[in-house]
TORDRENPA-226627 format. One line per 8 residues: number of its first residue (from 1); for each residue x, y, z of N, C-alpha, C, O. Coordinates in steps of 0.1 Angstrom, whole numbers. Last residue first. Example, Ala and Ser with C-alpha at 12.3 -4.5 7.8 and 13.67 -1.06 7.14 Angstrom:
% TORDRENPA-226627
2) 128:-22:71:137:-11:71:129:0:79:134:11:80; 132:-57:78:123:-45:78:132:-33:78:142:-33:85;
END
This chain:
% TORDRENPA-226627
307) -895:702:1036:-892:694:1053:-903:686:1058:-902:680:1069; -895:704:1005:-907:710:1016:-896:698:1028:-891:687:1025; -866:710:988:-880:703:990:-887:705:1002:-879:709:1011; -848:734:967:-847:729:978:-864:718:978:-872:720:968; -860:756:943:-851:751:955:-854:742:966:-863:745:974; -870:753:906:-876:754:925:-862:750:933:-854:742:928; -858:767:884:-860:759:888:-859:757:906:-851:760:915; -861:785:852:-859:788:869:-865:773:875:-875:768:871;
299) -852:794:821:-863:785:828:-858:784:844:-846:781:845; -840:820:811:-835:807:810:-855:802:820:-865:809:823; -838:844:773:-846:832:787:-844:821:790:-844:812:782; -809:859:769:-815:843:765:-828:844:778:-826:844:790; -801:890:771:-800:875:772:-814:870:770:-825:875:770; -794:909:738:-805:909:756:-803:893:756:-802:885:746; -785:913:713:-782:922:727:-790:921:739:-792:930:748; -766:897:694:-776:894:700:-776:905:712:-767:905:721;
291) -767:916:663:-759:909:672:-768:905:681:-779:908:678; -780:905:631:-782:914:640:-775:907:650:-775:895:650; -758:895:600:-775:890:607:-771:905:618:-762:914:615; -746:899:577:-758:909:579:-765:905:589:-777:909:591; -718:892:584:-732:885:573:-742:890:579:-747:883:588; -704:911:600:-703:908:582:-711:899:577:-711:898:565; -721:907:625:-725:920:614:-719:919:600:-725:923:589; -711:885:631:-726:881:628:-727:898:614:-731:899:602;
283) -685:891:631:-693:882:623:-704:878:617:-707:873:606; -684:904:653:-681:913:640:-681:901:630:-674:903:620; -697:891:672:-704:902:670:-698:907:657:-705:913:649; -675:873:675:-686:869:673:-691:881:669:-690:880:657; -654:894:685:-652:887:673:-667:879:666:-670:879:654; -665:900:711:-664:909:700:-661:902:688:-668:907:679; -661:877:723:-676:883:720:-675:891:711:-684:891:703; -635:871:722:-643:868:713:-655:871:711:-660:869:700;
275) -629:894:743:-623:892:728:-632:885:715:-635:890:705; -642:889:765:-649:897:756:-646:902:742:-651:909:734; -628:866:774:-640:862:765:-646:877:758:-653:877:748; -604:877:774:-602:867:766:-614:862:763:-614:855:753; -604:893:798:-604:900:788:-605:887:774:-607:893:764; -616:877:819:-627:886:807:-623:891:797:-631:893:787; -604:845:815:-600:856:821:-613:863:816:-621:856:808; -608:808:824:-608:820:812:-608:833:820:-611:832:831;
267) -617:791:848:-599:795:837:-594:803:828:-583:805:824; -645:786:838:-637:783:847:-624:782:837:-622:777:826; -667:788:818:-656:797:820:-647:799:830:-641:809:832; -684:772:831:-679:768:818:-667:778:815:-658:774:808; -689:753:858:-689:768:855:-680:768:845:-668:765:848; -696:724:853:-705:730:859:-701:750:857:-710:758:854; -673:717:840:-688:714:831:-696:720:843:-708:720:839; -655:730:846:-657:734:837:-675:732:835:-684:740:831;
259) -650:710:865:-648:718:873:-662:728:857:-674:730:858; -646:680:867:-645:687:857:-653:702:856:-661:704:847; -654:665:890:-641:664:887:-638:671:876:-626:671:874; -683:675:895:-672:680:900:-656:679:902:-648:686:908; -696:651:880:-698:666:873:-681:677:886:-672:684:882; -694:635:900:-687:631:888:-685:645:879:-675:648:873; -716:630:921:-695:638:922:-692:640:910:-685:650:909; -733:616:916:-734:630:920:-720:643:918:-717:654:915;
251) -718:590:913:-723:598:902:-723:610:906:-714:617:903; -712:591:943:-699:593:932:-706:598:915:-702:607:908; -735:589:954:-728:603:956:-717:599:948:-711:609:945; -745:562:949:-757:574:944:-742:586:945:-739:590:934; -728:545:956:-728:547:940:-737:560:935:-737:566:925; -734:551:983:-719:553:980:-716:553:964:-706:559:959; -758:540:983:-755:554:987:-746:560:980:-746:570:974; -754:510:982:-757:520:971:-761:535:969:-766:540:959;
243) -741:510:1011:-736:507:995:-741:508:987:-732:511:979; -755:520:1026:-743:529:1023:-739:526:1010:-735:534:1001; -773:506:1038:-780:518:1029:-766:524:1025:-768:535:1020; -758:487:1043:-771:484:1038:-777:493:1030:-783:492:1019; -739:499:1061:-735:494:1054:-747:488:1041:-742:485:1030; -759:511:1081:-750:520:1074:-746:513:1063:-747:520:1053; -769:490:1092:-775:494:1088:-770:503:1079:-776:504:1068; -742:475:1101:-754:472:1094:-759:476:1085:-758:473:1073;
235) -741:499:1124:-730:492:1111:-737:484:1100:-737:488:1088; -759:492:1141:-759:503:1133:-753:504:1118:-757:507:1107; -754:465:1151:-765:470:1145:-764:480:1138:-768:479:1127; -727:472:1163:-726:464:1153:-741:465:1146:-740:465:1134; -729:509:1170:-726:497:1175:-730:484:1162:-737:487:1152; -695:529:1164:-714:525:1162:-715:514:1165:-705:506:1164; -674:538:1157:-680:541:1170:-695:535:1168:-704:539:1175; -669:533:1131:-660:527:1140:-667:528:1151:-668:518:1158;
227) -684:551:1117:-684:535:1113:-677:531:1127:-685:523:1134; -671:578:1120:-684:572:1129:-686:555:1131:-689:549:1141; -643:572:1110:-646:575:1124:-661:565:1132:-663:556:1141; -659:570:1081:-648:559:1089:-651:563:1107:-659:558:1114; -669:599:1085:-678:591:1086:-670:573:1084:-678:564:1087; -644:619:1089:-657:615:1101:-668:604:1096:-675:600:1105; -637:614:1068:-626:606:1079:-638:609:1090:-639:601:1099; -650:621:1049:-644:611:1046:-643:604:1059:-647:593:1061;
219) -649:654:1060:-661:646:1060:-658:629:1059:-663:623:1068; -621:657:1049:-625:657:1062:-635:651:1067:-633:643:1077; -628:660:1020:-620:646:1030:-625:646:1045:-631:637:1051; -645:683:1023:-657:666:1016:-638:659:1026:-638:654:1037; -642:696:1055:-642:698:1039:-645:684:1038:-647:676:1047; -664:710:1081:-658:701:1076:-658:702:1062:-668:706:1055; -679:731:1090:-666:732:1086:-662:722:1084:-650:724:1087; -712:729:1099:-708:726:1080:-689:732:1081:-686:738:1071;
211) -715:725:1119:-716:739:1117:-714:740:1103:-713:750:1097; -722:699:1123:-733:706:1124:-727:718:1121:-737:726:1119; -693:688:1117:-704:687:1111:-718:693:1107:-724:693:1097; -679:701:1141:-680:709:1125:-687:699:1117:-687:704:1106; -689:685:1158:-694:702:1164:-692:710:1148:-699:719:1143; -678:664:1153:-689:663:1152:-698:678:1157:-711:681:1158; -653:665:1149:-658:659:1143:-670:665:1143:-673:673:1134; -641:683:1176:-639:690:1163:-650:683:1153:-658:691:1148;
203) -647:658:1194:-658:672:1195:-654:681:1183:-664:687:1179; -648:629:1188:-642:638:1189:-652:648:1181:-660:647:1172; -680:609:1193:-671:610:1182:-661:626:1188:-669:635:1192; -700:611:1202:-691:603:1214:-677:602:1202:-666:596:1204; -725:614:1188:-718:623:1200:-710:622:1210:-709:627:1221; -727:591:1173:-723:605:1171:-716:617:1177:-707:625:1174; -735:572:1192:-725:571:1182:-719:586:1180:-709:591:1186; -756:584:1194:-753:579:1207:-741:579:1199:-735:590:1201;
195) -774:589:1174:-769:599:1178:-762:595:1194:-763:602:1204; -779:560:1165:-772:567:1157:-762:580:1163:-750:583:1160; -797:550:1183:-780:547:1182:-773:558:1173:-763:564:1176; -815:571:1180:-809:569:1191:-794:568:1193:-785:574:1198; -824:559:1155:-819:569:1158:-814:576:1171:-808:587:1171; -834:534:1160:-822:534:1152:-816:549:1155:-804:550:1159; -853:537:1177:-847:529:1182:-828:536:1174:-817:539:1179; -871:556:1159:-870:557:1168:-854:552:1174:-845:561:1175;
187) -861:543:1122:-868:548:1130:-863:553:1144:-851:555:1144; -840:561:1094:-842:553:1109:-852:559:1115:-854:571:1117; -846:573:1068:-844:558:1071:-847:552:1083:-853:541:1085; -835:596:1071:-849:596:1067:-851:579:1071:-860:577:1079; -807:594:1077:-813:603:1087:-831:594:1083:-837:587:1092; -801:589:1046:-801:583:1061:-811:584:1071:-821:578:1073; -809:615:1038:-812:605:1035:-816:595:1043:-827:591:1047; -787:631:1051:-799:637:1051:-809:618:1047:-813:612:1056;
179) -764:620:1043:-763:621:1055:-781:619:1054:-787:609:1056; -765:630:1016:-765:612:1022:-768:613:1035:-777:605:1039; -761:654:1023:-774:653:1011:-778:636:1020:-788:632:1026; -732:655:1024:-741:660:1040:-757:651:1034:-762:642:1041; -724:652:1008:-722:639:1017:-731:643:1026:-737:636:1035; -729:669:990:-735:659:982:-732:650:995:-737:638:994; -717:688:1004:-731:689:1004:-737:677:998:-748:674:1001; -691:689:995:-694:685:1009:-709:684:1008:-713:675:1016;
171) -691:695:964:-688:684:971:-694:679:985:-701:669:987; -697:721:971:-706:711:963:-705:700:968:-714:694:974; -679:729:980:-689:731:989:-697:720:980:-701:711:986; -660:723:962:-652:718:973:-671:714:986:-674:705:993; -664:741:939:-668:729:935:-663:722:951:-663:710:949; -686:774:957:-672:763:952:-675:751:951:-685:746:957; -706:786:957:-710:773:957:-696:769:947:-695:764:936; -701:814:959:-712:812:967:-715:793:966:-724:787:972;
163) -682:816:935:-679:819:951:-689:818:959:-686:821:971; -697:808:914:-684:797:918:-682:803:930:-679:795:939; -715:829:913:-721:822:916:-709:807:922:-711:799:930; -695:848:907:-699:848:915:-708:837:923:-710:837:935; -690:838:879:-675:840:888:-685:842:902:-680:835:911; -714:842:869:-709:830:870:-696:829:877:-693:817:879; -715:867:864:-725:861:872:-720:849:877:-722:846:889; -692:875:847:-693:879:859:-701:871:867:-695:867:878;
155) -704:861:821:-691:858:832:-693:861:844:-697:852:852; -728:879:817:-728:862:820:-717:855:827:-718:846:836; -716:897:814:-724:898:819:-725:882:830:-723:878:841; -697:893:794:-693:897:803:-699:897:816:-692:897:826; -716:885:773:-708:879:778:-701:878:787:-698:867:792; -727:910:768:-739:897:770:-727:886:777:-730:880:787; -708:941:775:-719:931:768:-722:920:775:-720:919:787; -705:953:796:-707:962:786:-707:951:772:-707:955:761;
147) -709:955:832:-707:948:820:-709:955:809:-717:965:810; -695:976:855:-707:976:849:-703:963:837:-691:965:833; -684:1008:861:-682:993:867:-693:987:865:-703:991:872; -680:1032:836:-689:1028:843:-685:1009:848:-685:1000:840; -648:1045:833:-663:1037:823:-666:1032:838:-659:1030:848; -622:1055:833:-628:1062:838:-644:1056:833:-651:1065:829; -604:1038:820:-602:1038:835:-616:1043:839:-623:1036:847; -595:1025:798:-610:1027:804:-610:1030:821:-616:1024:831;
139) -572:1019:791:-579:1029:787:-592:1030:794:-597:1041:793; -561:1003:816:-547:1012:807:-556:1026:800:-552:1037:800; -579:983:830:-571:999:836:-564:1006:828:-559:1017:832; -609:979:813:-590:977:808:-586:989:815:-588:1001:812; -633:968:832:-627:980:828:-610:976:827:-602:972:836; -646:942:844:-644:948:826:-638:956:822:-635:955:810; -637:936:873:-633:936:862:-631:940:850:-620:941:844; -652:954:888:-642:960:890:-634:956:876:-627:964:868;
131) -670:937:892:-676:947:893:-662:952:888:-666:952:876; -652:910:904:-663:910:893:-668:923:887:-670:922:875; -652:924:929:-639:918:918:-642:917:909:-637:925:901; -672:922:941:-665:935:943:-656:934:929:-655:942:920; -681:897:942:-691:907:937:-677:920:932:-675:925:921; -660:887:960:-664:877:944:-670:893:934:-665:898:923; -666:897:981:-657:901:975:-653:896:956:-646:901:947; -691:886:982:-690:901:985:-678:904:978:-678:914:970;
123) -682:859:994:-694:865:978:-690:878:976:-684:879:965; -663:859:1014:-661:855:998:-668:860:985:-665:863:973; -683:870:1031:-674:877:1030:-667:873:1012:-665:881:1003; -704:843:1032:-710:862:1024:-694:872:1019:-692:878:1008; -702:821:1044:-700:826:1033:-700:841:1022:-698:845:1011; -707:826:1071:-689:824:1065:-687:828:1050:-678:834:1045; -730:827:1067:-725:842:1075:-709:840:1072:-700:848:1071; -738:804:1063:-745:818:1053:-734:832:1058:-732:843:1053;
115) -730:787:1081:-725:787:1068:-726:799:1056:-720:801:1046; -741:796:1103:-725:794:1102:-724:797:1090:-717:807:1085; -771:792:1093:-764:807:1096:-747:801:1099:-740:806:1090; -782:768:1091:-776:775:1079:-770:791:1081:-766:799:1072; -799:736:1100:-790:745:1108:-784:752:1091:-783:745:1081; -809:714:1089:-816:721:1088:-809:733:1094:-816:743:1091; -791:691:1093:-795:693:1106:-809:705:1101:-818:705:1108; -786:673:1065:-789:667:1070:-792:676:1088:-794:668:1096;
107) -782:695:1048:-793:695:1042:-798:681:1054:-809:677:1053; -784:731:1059:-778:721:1065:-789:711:1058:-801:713:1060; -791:756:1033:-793:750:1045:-788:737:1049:-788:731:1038; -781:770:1007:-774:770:1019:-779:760:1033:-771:758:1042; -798:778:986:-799:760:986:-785:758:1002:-781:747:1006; -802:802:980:-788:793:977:-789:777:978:-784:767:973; -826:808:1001:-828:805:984:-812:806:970:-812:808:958; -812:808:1022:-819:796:1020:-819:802:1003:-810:798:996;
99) -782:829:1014:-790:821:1021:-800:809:1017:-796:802:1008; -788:836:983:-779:837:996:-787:834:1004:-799:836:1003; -782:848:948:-788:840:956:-780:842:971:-769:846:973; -786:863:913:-778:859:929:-784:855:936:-796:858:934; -796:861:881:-803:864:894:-789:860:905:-783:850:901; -780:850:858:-776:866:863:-785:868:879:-781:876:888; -770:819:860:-778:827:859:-778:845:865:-776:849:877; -754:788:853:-752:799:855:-768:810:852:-775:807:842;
91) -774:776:876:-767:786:873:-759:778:865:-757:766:867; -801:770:900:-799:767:885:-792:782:879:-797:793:878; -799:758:932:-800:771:924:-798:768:906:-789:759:904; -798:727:942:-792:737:940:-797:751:928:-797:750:916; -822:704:954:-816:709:940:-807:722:943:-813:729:952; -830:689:983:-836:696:971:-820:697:965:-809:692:970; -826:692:1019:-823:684:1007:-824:696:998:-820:708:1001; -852:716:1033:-842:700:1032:-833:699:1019:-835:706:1009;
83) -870:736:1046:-868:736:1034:-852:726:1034:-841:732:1035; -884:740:1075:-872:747:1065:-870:736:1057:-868:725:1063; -913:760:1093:-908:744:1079:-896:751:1074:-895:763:1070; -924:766:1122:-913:767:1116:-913:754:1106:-913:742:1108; -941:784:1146:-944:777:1134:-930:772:1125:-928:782:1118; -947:797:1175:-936:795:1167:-937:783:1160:-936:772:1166; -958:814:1203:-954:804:1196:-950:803:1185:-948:815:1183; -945:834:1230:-946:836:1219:-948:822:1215:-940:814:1221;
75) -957:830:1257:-951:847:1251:-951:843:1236:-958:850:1229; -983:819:1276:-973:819:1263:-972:829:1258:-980:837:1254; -983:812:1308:-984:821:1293:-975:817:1287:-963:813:1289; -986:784:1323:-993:797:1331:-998:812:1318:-1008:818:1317; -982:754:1325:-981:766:1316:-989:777:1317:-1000:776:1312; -963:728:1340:-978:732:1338:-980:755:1330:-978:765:1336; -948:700:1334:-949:713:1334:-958:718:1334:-965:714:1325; -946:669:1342:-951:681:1350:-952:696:1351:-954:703:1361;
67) -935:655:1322:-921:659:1326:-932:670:1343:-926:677:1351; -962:650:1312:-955:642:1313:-943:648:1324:-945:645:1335; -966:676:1299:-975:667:1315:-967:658:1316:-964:660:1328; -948:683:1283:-947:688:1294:-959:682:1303:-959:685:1315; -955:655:1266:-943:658:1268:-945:668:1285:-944:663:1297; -980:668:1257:-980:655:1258:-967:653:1268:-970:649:1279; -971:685:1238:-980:687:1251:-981:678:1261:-983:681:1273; -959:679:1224:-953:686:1229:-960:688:1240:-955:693:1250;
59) -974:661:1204:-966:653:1210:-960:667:1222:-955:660:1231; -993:685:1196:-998:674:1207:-988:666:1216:-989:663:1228; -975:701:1183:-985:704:1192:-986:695:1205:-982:695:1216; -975:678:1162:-961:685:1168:-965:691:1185:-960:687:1196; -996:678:1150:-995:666:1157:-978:668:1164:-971:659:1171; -999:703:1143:-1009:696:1150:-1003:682:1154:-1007:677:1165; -980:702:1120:-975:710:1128:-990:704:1141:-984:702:1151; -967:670:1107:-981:684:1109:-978:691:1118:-970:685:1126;
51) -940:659:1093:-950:659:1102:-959:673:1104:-955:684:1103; -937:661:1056:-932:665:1069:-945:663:1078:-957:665:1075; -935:629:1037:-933:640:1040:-935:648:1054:-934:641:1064; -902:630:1051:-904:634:1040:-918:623:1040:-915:612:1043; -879:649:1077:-894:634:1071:-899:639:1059:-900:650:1056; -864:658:1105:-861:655:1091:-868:645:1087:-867:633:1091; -865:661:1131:-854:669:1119:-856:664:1111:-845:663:1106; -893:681:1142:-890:666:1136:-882:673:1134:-883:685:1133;
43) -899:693:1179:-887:692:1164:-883:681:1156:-875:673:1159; -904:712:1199:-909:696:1196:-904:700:1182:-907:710:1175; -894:735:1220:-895:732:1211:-898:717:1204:-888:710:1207; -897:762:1250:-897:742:1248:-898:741:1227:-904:751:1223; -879:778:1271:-883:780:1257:-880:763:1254:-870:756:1254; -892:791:1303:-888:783:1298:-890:785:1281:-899:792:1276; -894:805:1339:-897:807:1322:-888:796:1310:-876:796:1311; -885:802:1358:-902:802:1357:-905:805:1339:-915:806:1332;
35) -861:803:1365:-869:798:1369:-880:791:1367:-885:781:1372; -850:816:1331:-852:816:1346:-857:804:1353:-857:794:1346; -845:800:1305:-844:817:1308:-842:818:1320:-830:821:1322; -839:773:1295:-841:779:1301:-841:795:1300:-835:800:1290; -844:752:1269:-836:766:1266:-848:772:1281:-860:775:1280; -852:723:1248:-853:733:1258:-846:742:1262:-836:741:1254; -859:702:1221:-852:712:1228:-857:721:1241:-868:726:1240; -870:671:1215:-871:685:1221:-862:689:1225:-854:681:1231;
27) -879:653:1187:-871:653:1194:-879:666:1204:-891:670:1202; -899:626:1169:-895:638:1173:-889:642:1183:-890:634:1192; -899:598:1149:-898:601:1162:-894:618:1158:-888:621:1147; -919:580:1128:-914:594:1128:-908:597:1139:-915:607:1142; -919:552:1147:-922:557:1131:-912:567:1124:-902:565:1118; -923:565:1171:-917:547:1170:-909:550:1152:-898:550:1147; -945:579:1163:-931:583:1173:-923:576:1170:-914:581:1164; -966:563:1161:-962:573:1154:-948:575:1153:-941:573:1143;
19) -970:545:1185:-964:541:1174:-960:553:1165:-949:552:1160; -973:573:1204:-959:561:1207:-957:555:1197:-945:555:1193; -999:578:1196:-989:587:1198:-975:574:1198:-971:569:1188; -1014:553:1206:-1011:559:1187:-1003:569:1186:-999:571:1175; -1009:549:1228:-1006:537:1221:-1009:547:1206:-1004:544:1195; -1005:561:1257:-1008:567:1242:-1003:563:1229:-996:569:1221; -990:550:1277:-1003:557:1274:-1012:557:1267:-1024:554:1268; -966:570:1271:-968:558:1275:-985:562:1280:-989:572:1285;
11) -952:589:1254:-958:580:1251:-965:574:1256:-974:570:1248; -932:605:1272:-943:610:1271:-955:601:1266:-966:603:1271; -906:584:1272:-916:587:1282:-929:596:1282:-936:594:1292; -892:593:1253:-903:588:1245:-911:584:1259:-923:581:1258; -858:612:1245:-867:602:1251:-881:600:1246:-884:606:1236; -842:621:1229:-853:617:1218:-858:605:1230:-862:593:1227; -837:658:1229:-840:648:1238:-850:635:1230:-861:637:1227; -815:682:1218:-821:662:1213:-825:652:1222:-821:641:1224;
3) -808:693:1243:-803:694:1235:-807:678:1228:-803:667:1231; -811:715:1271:-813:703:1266:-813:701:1254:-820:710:1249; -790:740:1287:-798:737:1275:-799:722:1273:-788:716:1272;
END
């Protein structure tokens, strides 16, 4: 399998294809089958905004005369925008989420099945636990697994939504987010070095970057690492765009030193909020108002940004 080919021999020639490229560069993938059959791919990773699928086309065509492939059928072609960067899910909220509409995608490779498929077993069990909660085993043994008010509801949701986006995942995502950024910064030349650097970094480094098993330290020590492997241009450039990179992701962080202000019933048990829900409710009824029994409308906010 060829794997990021970001040669540019297809160019030559083709003085508005080549500056583009120079600009935006695109990569290819390839993926033999046999002989005679081949799976070619032309792949911006990452532009804001995103390259045309027509001008993807062309550089790809462009590419197999170049290299002398000549194309007898096409079994299948293949349209693909995934969804970058962007915002995280807006929770707490009773809707669940998984996969891309989690905001799960790699936000610097676009890669998100390791991560969707590591993640589910936690969710699932988040779900299970949650489900299982409200009922006091001493008298309720035998009540419906189910919330049985507004608060519990709302807990539960939110105990699950901390297992689909631990404050630790957060974390790592706000470095990958930079990563992604970056990434948007270099042209042609730069990106080259970059992934010349990259791939010459120990193979745990740089194989759990792309599969997202790196934790935010871990992450830490691969990007010292990378610093070190790069060549003095690069460094540069890292250090140019890092230093106020490095003030963009510590704000970003800052909500995750306080665990709370992102999931506000972080530490509380159910039986200890549906205590007071109930105390709330036999309040509102001793001053005559009405309890509240259907949630709040929240406002829903878009995921993620176009590729």
């Amino acid at each position: 399998m060829l794997f990021m080919d970001w040669r540019d021999g297809h160019t030559a020639g083709r003085p508005e294809m080549k500056a583009a490229n120079e600009k935006l560069p695109t990569f290819l993938y390839a993926m033999p089958f046999s002989k005679t059959k081949v799976f070619l791919e032309e792949t911006s990773l990452v532009a804001r905004p995103a390259i045309g699928f027509q001008e993807l086309k062309e550089r790809l065509q462009a590419r197999m005369e170049h290299y002398g492939i000549k194309v007898t059928k096409i079994e299948e072609e293949e349209y693909c925008l995934i969804p970058m960067g962007g915002v995280l899910p807006t929770y707490p909220q009773r809707v669940l989420a998984c996969g891309g509409t989690a905001g799960m995608v790699h936000p610097s490779t676009g890669f998100m099945m390791s991560q969707m498929l590591g993640n589910m077993p936690r969710v699932a069990d988040a779900i299970v636990e949650q489900l299982s909660a409200p009922a006091d085993k001493a008298t309720d043994a035998d009540m419906p697994k189910r919330p049985r008010n507004e608060a519990e509801a709302d807990c539960m949701a939110e105990r699950v939504w901390a297992a689909t986006w631990p404050v630790e995942r957060i974390r790592q995502r706000t470095f990958l987010t930079f990563g992604m950024e970056l990434l948007l910064s270099l042209d042609l030349a730069q990106t080259r070095r970059f992934f010349g650097a990259f791939f010459t970094l120990r193979y745990p480094l740089w194989s759990g970057f792309l599969s997202l098993r790196l934790g935010f330290l871990q992450l830490i020590g691969f990007g010292l690492e990378f610093f070190m492997n790069s060549s003095n241009e690069s460094r540069g450039k890292l250090l140019q765009f890092g230093v106020p990179g490095l003030i963009a992701i510590l704000w970003e962080l800052s909500p995750t030193l306080f665990p709370t202000s992102i999931y506000p019933t972080a530490g509380r048990n159910l039986r200890e909020i549906k205590a007071a829900e109930d105390a709330r409710v036999q309040q509102q009824l001793a001053e005559g108002a009405a309890p509240r029994t259907s949630a709040p409308e929240r406002e829903e906010q878009p995921v993620g940004a176009a590729k």
